[in-house]
N, C-alpha and C positions, 0 to 999 in steps of 0.2 A: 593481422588479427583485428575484430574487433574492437571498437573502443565506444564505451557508454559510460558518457558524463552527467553525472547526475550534481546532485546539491545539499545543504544539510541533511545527514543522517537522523535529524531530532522534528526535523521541519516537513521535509519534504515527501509527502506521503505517493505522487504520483511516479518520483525516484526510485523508489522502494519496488516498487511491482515488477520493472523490466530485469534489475537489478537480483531479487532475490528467484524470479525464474531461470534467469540464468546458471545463477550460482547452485540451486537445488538442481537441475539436469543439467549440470559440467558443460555447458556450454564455454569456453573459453573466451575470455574478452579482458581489455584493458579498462582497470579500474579508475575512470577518472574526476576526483570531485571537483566542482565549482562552486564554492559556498555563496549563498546570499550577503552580498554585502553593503546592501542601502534596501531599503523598501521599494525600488521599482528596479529591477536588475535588467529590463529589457535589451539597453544598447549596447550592456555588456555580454550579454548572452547570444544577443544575435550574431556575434561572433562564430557562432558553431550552431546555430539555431535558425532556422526561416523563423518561427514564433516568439523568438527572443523567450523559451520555456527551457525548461528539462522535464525531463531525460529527453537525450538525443543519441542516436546510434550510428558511430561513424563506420562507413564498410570501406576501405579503398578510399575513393572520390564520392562517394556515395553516402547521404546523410538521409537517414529516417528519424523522423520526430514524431512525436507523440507517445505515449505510451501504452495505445493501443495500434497504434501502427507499427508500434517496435514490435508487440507481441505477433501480427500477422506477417508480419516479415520472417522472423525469425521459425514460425510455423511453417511456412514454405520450403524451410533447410534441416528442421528437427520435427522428424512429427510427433515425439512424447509430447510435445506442448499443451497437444489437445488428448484426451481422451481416447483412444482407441475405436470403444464400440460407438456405434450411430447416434442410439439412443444417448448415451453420454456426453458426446462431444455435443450434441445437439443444443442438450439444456447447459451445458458449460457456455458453450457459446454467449447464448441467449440473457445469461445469470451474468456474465463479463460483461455484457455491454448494458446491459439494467446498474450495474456498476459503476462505470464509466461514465453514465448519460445520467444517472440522477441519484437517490442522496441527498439530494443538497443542502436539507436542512442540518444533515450529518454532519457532512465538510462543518457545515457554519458554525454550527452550535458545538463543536466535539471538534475542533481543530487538532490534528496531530502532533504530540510533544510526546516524545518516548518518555522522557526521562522522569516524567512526574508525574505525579497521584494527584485528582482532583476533585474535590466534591464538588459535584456542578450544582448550579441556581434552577431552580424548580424548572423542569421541561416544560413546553409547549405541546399541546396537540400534535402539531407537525413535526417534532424531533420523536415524541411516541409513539407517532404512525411509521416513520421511518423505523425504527427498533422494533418493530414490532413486526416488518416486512421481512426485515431482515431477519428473526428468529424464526420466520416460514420458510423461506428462500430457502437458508442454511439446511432449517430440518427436513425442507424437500428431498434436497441432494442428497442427504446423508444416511436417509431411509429409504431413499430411492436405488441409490445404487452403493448401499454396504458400507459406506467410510471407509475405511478414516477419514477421508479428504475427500472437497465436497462432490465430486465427481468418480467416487468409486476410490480404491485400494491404491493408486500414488498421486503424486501432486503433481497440477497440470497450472494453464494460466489461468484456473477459476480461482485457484489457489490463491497464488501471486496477485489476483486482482482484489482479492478481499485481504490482504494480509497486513496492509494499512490502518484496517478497522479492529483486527485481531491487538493491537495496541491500544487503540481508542476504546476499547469495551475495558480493558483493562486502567486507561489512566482512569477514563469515568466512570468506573464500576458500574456499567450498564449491563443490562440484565437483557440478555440473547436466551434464554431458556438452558435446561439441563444439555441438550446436545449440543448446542452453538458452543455453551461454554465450555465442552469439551474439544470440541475443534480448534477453541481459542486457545487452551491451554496444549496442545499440543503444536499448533502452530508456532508459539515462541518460543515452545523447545528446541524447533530445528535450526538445525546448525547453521543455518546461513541468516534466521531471523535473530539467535542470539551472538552472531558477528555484528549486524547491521547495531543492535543495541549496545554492544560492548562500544562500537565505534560512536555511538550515538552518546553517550554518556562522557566517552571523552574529550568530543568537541568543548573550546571555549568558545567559541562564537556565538554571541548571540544578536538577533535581528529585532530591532523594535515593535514593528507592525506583529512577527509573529509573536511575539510577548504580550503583545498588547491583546491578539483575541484570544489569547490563553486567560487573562485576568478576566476579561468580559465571559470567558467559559464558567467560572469559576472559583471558587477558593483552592487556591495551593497549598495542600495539606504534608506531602512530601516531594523533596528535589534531589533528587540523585547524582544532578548532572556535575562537569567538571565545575570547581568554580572557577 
């Protein structure tokens, strides 16, 4: 059977993506964590990792890393992944690897921590251009091809690849517009987002470096987590 190891459920936002594809299309796979546990995990990880990262996808003798390389792989065995129709799968595509490749001021500034509420410190230009692309993108797909999800009527890996920030709009109460924030709010309804949160919440591990861009995010206004 598969086995994909990922890392903090509160932390690791690129975990998250291969993890809850999976789990929303029954894909079958061994659940296995590897938590962070110092601020550089590389030699530990390389263990099961060519990039010393996670998620990693053990098949057999067979390791995929990345977490958009686990989703192309897995695309190749399951085709719900992608979208069915042309037009669909096209701009899914397209929307997952705009994802993947940039953001960046997102990651930076909007670091992922399920467990808590944040007032963030005045944004930047370049975290409002990013939010702002991102309320296009989202309303593209969703008027484009019907919602729910951003590629039309089920969830596919466009899904799974924005489901990280479906948090992050949430801790930061960032403003994705009327339909983004309907996507987000159904997003964390499903079943396999509010497992990843349940489990998220009851982690006690915590890692210095990600606490630390948490406080540079922000004031910490509510903590859910375990203590």
């Amino acid at each position: 059977m598969l086995r994909l190891i990922t890392a903090n459920r509160n932390y690791s936002s690129w975990s998250l993506r291969p993890w809850v594809l999976m789990r929303t299309l029954d894909i079958p796979f061994v659940d296995d964590v590897q938590p962070f546990a110092a601020p550089v995990n590389y030699d530990a990880f390389r263990a099961f990792s060519p990039t010393g990262q996670v998620p990693a996808l053990i098949d057999g003798e067979r390791t995929i890393w990345d977490s958009l390389g686990i989703t192309l792989y897995l695309a190749d065995r399951y085709p719900a992944v992608w979208p069915e129709a042309v037009d669909a799968r096209g701009w899914a595509m397209c929307a997952t690897a705009e994802m993947h490749a940039g953001f960046a001021v997102l990651r930076n500034a909007c670091t992922m921590n399920v467990g808590v509420r944040v007032e963030p410190y005045t944004p930047g230009a370049a975290l409002a251009k990013d939010i702002a692309r991102l309320a296009e993108l989202w309303g593209e797909g969703l008027s484009r091809f019907g919602g729910p999800f951003l590629a039309g009527e089920r969830f596919t890996a466009v899904d799974a690849f924005f489901a990280p920030v479906a948090y992050r709009v949430r801790t930061y109460g960032l403003d994705v517009g009327q339909a983004g924030q309907a996507w987000v709010e159904m997003m964390l309804a499903l079943p396999a987002m509010r497992q990843w949160e349940d489990e998220a919440l009851a982690e006690s591990w915590r890692e210095d470096s990600h606490e630390a861009e948490l406080a540079a995010a922000g004031r910490i206004i509510a903590d859910y987590r375990k203590a």
